[in-house]
N, C-alpha and C positions, 0 to 999 in steps of 0.2 A: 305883828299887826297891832296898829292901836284902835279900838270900838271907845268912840269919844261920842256918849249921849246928849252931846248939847244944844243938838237938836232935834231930838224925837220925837219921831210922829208914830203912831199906832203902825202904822202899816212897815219899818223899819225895824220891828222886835224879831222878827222871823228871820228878815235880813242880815242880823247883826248875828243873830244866832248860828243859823246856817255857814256864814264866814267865819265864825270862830268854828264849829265845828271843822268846818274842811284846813281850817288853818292850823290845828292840833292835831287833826289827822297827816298834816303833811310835814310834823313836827316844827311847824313857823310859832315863834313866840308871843302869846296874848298879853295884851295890855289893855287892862280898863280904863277909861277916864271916866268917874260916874257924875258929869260935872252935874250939880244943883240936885243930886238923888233924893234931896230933902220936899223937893220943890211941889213934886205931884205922884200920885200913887204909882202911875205909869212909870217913870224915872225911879220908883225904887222896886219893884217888881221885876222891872227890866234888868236893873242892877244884878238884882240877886238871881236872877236864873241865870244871867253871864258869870258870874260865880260861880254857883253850881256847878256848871260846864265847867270849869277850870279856867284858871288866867295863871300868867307867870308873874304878873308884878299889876300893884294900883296904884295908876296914876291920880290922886286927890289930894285937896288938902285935910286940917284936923277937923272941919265944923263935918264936912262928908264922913269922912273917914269914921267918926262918933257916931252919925245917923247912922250910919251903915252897920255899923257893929252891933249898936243898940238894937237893930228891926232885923238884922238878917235871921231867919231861923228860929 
């Protein structure tokens, strides 16, 4: 399953969650895409509890991938 943030709204964090959760639970393989995680506090927030929760593979490029390592944790 791929959780592609590139359009999220507030009310879609619960969502994305809940689907990964049941989708680890049914052992289907998580993919992030944390597109623009830079962009706004919601988009790296969200990021990183999708993290959290576990993912198999990240889908981004290097300028994400840097934000992301720098702010997670």
């Amino acid at each position: 399953m791929v959780i592609n943030i590139g359009s999220l709204r507030v009310s879609d964090v619960v969502d994305f969650l809940s689907a990964q959760q049941e989708a680890r639970r049914h052992g289907v393989p998580v993919i992030l895409d944390p597109v623009d995680a830079s962009f706004s506090p919601l988009r790296l927030e969200t990021s990183r509890r999708l993290l959290e929760q576990g993912v198999e593979a990240v889908r981004d490029n290097y300028a994400e991938n840097l934000f992301i390592a720098v702010h997670h944790g």
